[in-house]
PDB file of N, CA, C and O in Angstrom, chain B, residues numbered from 101:
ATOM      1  N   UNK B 101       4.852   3.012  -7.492  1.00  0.00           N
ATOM      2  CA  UNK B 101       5.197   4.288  -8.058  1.00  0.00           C
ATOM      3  C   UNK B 101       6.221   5.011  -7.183  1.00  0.00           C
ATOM      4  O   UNK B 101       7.137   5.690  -7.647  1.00  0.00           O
ATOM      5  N   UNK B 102       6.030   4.844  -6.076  1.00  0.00           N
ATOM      6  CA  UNK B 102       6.971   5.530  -4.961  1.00  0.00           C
ATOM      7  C   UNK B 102       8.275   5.023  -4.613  1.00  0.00           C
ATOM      8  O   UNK B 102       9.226   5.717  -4.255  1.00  0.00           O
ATOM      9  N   UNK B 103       8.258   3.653  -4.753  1.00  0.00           N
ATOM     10  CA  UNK B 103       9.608   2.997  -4.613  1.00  0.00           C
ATOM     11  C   UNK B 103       9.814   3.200  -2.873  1.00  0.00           C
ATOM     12  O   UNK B 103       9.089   2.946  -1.911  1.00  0.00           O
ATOM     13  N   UNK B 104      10.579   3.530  -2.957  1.00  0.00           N
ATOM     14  CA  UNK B 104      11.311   3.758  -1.610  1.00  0.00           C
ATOM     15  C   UNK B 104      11.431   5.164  -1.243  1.00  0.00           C
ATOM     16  O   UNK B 104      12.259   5.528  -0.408  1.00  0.00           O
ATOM     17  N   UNK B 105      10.224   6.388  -2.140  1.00  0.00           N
ATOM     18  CA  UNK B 105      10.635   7.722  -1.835  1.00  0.00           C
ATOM     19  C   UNK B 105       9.491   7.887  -1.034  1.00  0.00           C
ATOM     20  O   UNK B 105       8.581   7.068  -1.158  1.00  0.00           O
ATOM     21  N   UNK B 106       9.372   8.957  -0.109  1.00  0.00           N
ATOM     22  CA  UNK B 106       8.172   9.459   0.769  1.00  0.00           C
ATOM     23  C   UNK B 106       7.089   9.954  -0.204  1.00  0.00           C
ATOM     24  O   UNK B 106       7.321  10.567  -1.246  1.00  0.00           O
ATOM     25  N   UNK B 107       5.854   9.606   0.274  1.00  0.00           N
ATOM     26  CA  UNK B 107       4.750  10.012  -0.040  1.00  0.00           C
ATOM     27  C   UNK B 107       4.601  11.363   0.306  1.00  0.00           C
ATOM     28  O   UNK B 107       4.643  11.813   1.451  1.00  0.00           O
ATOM     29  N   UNK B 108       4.419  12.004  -0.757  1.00  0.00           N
ATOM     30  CA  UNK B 108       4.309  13.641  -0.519  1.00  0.00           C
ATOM     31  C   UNK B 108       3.103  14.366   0.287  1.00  0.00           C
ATOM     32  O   UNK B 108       2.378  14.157  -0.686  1.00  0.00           O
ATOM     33  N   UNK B 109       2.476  14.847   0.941  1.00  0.00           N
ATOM     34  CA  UNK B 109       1.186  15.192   1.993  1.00  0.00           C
ATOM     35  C   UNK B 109       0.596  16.434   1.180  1.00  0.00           C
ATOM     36  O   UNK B 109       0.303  17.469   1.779  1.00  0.00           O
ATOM     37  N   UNK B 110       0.441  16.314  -0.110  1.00  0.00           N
ATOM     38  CA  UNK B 110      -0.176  17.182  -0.581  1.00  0.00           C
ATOM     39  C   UNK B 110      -1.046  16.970  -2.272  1.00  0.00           C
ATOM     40  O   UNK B 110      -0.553  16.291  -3.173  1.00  0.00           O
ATOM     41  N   UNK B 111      -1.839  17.409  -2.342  1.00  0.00           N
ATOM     42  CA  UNK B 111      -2.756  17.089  -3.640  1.00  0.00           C
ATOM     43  C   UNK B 111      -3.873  16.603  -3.387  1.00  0.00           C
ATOM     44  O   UNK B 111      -4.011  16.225  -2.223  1.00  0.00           O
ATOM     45  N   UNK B 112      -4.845  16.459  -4.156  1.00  0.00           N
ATOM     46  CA  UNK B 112      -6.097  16.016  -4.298  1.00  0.00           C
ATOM     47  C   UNK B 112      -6.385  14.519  -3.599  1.00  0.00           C
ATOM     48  O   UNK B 112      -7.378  14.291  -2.907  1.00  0.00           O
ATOM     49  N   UNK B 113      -5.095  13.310  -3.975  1.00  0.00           N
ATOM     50  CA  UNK B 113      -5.624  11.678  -3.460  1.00  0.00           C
ATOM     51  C   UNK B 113      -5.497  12.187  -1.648  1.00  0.00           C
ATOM     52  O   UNK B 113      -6.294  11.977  -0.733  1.00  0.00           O
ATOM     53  N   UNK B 114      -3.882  13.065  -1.643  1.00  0.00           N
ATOM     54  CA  UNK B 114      -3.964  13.160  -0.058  1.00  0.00           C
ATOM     55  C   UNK B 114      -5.103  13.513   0.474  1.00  0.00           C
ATOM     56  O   UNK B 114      -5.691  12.818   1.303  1.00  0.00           O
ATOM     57  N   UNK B 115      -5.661  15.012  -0.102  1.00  0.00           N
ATOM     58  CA  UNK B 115      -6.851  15.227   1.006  1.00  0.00           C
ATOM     59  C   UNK B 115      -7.883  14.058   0.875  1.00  0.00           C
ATOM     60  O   UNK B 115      -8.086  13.526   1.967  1.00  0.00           O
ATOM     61  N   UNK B 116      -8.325  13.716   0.228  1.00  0.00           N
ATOM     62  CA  UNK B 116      -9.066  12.129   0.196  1.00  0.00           C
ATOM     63  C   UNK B 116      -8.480  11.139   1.676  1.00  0.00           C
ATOM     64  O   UNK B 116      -9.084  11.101   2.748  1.00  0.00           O
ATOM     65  N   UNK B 117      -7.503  10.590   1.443  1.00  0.00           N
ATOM     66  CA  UNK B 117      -6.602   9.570   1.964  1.00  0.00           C
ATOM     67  C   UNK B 117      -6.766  10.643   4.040  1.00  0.00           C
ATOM     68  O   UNK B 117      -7.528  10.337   4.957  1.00  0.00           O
ATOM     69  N   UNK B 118      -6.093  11.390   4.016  1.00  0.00           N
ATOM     70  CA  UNK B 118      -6.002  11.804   4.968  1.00  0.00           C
ATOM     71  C   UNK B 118      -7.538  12.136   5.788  1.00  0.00           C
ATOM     72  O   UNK B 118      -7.355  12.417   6.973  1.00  0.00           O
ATOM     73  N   UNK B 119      -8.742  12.146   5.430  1.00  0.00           N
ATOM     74  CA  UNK B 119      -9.629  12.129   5.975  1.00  0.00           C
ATOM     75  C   UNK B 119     -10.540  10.724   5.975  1.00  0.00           C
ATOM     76  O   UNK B 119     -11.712  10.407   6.177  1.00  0.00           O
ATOM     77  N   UNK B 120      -9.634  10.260   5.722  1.00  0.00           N
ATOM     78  CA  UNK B 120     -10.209   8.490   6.290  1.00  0.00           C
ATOM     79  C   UNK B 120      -9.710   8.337   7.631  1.00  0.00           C
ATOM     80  O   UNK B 120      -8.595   8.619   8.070  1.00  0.00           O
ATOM     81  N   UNK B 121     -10.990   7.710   8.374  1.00  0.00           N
ATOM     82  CA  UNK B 121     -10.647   7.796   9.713  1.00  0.00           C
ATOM     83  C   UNK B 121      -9.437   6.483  10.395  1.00  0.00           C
ATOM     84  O   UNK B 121      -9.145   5.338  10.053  1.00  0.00           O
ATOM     85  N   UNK B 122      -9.100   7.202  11.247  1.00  0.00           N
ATOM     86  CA  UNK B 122      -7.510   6.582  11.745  1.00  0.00           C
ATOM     87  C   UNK B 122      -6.617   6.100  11.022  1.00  0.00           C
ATOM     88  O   UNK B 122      -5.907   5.243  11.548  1.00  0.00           O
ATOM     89  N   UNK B 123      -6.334   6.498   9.513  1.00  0.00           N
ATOM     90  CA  UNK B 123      -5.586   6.496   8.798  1.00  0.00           C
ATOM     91  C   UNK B 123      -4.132   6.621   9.101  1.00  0.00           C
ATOM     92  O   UNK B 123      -3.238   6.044   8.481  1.00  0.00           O
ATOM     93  N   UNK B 124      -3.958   7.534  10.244  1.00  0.00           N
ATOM     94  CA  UNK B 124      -2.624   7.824  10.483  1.00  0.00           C
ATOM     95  C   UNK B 124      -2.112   6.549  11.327  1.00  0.00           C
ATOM     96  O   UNK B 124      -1.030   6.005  11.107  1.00  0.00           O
ATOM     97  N   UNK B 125      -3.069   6.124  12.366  1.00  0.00           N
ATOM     98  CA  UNK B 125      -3.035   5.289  13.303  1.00  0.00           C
ATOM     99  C   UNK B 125      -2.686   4.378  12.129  1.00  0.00           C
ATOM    100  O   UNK B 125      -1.818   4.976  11.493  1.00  0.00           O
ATOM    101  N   UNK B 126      -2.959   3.201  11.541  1.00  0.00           N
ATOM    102  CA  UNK B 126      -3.013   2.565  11.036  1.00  0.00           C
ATOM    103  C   UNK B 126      -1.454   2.291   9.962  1.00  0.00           C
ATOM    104  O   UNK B 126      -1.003   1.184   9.668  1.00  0.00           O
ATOM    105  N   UNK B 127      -0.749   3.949   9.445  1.00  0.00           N
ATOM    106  CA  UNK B 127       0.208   4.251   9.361  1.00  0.00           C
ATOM    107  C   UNK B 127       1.266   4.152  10.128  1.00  0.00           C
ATOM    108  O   UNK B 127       2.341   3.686   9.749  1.00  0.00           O
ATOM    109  N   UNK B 128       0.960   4.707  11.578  1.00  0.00           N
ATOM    110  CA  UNK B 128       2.257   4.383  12.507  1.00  0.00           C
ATOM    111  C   UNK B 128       2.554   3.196  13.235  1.00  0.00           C
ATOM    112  O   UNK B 128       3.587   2.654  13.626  1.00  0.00           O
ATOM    113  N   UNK B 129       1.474   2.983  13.291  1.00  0.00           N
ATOM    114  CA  UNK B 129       1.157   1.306  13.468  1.00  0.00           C
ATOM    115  C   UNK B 129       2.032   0.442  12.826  1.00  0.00           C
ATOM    116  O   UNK B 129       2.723  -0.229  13.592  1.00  0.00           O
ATOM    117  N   UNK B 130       2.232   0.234  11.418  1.00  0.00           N
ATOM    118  CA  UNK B 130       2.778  -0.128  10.156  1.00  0.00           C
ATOM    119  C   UNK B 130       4.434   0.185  10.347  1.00  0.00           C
ATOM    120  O   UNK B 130       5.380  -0.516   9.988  1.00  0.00           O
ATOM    121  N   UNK B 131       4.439   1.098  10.833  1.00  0.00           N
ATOM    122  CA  UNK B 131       6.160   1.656  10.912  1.00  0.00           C
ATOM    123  C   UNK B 131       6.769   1.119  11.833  1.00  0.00           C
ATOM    124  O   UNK B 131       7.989   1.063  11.673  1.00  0.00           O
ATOM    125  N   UNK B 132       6.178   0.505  13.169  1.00  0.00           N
ATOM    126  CA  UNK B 132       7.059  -0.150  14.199  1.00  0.00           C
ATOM    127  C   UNK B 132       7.176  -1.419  13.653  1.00  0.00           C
ATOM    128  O   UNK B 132       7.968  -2.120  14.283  1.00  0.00           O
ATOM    129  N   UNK B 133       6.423  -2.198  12.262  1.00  0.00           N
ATOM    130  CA  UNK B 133       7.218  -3.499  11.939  1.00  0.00           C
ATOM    131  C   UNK B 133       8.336  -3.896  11.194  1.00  0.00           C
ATOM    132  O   UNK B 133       8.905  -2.931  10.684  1.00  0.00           O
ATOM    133  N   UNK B 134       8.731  -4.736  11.008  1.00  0.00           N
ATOM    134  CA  UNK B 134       9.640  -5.224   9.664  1.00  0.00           C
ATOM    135  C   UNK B 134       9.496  -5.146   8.869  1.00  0.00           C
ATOM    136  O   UNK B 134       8.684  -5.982   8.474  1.00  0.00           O
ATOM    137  N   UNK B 135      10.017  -4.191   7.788  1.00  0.00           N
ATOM    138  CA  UNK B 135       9.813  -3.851   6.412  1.00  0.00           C
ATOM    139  C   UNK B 135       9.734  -5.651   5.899  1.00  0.00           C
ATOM    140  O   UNK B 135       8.821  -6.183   5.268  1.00  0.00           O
ATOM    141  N   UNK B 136      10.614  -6.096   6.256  1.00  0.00           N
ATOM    142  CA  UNK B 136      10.365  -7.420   5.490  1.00  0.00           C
ATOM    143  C   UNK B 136       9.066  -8.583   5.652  1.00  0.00           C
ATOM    144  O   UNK B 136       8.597  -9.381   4.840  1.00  0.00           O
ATOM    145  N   UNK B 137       8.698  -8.251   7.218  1.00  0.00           N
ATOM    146  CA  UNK B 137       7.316  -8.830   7.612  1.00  0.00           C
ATOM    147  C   UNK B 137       6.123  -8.034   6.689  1.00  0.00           C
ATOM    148  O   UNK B 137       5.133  -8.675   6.335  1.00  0.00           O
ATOM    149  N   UNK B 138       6.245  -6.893   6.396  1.00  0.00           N
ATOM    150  CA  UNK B 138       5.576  -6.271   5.667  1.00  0.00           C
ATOM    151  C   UNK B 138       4.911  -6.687   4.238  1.00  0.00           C
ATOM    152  O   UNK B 138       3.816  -6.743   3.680  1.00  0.00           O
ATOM    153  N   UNK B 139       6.206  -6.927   4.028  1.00  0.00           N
ATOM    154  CA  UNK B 139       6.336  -7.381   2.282  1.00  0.00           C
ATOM    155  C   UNK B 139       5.994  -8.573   2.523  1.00  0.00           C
ATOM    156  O   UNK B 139       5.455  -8.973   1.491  1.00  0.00           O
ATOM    157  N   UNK B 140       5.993  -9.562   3.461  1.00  0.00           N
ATOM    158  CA  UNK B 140       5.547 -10.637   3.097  1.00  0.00           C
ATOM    159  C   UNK B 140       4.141 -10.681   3.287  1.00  0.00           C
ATOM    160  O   UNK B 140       3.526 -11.288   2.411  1.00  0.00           O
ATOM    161  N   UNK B 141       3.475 -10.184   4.221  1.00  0.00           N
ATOM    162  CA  UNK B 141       1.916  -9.912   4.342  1.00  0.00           C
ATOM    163  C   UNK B 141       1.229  -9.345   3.044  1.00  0.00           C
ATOM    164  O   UNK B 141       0.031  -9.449   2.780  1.00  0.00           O
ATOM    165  N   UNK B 142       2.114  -8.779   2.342  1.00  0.00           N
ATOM    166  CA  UNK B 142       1.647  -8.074   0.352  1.00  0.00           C
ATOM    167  C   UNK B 142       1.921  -8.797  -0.035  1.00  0.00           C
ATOM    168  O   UNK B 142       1.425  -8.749  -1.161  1.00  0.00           O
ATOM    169  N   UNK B 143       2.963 -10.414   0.132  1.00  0.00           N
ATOM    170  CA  UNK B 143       2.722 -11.203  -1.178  1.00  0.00           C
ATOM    171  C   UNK B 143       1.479 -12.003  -1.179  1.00  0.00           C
ATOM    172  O   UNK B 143       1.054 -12.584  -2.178  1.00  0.00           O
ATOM    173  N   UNK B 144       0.781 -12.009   0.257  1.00  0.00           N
ATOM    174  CA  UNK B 144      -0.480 -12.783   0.281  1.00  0.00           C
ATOM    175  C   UNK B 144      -1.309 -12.258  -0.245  1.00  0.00           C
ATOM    176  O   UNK B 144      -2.277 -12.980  -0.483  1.00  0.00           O
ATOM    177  N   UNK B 145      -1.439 -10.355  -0.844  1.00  0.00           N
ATOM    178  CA  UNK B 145      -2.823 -10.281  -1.269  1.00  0.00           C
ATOM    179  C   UNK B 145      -3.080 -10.734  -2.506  1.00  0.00           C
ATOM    180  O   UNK B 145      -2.178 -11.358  -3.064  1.00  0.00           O
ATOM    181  N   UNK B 146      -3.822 -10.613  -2.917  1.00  0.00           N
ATOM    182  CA  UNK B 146      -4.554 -11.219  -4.244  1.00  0.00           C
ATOM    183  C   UNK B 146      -3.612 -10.195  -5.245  1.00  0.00           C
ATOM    184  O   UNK B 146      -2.693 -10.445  -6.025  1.00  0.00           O
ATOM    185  N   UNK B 147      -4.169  -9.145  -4.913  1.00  0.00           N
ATOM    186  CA  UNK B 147      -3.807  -8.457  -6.299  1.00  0.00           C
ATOM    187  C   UNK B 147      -2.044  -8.270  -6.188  1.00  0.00           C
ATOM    188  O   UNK B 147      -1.738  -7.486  -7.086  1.00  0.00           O
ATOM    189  N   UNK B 148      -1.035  -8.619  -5.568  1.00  0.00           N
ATOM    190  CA  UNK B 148       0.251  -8.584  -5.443  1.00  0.00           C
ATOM    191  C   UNK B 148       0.318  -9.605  -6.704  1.00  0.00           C
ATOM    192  O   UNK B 148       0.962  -9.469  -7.744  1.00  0.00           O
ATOM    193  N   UNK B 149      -0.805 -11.007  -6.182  1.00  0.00           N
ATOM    194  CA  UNK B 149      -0.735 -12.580  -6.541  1.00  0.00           C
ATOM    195  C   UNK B 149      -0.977 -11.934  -8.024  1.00  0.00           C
ATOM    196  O   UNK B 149       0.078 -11.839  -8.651  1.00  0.00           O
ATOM    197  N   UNK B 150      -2.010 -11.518  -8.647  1.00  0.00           N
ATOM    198  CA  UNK B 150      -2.468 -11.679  -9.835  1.00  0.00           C
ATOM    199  C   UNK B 150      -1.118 -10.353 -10.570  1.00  0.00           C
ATOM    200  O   UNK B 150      -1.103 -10.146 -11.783  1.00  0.00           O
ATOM    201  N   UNK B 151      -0.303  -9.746  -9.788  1.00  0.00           N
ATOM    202  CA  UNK B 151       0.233  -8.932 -11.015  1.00  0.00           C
ATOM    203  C   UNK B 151       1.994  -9.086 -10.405  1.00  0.00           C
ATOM    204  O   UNK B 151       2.846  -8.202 -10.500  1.00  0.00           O
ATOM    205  N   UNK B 152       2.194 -10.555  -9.745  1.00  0.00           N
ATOM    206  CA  UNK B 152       3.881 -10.801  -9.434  1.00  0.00           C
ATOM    207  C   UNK B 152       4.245 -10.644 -11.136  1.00  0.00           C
ATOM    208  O   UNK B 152       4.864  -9.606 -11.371  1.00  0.00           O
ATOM    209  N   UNK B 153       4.033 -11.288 -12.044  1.00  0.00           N
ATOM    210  CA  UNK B 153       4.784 -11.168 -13.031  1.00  0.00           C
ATOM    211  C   UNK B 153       5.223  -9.658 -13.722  1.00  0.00           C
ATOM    212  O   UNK B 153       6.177  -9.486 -14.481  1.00  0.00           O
ATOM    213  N   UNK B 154       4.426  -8.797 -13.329  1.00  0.00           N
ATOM    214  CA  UNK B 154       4.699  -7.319 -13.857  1.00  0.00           C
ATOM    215  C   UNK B 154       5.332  -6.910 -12.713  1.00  0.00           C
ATOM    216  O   UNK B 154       6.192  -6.108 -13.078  1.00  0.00           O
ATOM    217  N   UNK B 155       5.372  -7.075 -11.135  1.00  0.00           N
ATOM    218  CA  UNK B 155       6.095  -6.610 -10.399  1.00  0.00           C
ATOM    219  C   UNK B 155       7.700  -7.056 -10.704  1.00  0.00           C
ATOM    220  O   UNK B 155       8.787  -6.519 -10.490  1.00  0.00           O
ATOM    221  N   UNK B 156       7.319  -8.159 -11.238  1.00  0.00           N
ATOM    222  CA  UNK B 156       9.050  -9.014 -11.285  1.00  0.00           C
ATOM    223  C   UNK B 156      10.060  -7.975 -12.370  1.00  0.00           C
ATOM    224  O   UNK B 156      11.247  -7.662 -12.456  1.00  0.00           O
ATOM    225  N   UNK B 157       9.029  -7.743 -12.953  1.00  0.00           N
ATOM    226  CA  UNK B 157       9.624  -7.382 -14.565  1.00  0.00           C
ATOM    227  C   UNK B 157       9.594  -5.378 -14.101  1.00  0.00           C
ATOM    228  O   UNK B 157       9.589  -4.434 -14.891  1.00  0.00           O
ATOM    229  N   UNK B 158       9.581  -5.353 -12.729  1.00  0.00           N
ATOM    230  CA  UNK B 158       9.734  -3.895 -12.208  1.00  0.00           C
ATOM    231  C   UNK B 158       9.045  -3.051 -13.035  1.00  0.00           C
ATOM    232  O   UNK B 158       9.620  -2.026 -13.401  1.00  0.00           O
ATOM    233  N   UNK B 159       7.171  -3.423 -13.655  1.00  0.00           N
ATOM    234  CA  UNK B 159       6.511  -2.012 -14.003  1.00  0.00           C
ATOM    235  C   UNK B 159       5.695  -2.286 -12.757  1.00  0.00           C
ATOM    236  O   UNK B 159       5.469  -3.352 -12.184  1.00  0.00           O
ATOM    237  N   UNK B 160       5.380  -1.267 -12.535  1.00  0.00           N
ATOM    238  CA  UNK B 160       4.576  -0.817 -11.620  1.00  0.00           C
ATOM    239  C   UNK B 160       2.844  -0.480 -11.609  1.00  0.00           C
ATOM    240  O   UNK B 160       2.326   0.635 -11.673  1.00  0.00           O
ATOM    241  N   UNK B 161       2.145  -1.829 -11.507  1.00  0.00           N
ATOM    242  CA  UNK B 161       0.826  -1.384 -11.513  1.00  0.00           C
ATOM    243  C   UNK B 161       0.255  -0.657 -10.845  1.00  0.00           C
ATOM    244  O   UNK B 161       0.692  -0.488  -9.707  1.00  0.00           O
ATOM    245  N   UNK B 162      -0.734  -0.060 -11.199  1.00  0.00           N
ATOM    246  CA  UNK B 162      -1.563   0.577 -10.638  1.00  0.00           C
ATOM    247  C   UNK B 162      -2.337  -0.078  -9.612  1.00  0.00           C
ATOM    248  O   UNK B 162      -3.099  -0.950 -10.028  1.00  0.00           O
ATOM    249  N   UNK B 163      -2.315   0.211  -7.920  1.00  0.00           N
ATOM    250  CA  UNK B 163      -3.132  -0.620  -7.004  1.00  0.00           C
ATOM    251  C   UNK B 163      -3.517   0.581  -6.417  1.00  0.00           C
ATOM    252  O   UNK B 163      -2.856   1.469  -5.878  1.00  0.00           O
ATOM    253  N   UNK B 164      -5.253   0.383  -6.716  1.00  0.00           N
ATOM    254  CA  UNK B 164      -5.730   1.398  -6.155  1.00  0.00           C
ATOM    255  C   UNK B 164      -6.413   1.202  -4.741  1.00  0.00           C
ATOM    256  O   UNK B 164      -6.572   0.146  -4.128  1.00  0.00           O
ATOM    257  N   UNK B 165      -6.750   2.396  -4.405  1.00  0.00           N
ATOM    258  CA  UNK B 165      -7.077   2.002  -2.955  1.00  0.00           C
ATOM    259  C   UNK B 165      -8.480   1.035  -2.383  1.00  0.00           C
ATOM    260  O   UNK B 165      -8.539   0.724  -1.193  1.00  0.00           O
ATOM    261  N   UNK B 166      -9.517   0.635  -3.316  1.00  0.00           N
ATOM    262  CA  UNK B 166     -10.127  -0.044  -3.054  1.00  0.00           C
ATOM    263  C   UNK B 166      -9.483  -1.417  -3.299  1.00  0.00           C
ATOM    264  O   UNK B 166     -10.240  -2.349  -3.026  1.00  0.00           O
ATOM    265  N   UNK B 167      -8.609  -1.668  -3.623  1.00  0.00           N
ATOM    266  CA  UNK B 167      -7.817  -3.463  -3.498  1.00  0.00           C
ATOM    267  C   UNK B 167      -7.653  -3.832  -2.412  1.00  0.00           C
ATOM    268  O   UNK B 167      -8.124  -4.767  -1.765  1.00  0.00           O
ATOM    269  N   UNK B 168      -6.138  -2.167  -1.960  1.00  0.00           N
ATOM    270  CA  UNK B 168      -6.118  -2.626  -0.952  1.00  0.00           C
ATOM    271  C   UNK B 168      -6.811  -2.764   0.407  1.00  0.00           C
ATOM    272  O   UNK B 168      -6.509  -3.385   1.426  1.00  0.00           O
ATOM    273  N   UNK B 169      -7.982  -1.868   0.031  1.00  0.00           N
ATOM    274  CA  UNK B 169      -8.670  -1.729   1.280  1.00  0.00           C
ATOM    275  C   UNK B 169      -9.581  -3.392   1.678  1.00  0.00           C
ATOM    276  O   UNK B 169     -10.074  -3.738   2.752  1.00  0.00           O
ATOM    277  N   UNK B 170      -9.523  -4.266   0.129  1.00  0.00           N
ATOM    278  CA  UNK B 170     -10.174  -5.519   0.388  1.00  0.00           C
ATOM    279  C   UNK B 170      -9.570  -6.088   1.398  1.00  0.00           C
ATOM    280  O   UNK B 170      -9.918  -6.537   2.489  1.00  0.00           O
ATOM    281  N   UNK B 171      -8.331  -5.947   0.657  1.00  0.00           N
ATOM    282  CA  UNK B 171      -6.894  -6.688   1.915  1.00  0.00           C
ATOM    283  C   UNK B 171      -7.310  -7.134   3.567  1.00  0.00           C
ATOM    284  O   UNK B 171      -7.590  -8.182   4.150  1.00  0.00           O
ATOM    285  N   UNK B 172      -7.132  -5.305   4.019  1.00  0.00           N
ATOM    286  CA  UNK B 172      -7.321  -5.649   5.155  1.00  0.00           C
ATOM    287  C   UNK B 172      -9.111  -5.644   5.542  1.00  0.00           C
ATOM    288  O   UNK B 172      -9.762  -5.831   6.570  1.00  0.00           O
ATOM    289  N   UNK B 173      -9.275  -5.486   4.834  1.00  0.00           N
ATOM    290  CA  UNK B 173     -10.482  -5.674   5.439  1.00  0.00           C
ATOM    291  C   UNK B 173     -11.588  -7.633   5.771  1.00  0.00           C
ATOM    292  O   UNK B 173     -12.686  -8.177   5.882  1.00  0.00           O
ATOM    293  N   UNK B 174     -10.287  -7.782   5.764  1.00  0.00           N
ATOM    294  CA  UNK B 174     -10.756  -9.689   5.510  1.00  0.00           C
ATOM    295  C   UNK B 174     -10.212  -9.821   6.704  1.00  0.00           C
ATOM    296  O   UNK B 174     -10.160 -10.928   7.239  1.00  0.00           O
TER     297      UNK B 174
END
């Protein structure tokens, strides 16, 4: 949904999102790598796997935060 624009720090998912613990950590963490090392660690998750054909075709599913939280949590 965001593309390449900043995530805005305000609304209802933020206050959710922002009181998960070390969330930020985990954020800046994320920013000292390679956008492209990045993207390749998301083509391994599952749910990237089960919806490449709608990513290809540029709609944008809905990945909510319990997917990705499977992700890393393996």
């Amino acid at each position: 949904m965001y593309n390449s624009m900043p995530i805005l720090s305000s609304g209802e998912k933020y206050d959710k999102i922002d009181k998960l613990p070390k969330i930020n950590e985990v954020i800046l963490n994320l920013l000292n790598h390679d956008v492209f090392d990045l993207v390749e660690i998301s083509h391994q998750h599952n749910f990237w796997r089960e919806h490449k054909q709608q990513i290809a075709n540029n709609r944008k599913p809905s990945y909510p935060y319990k997917d990705l939280r499977k992700e890393f949590i393996k």
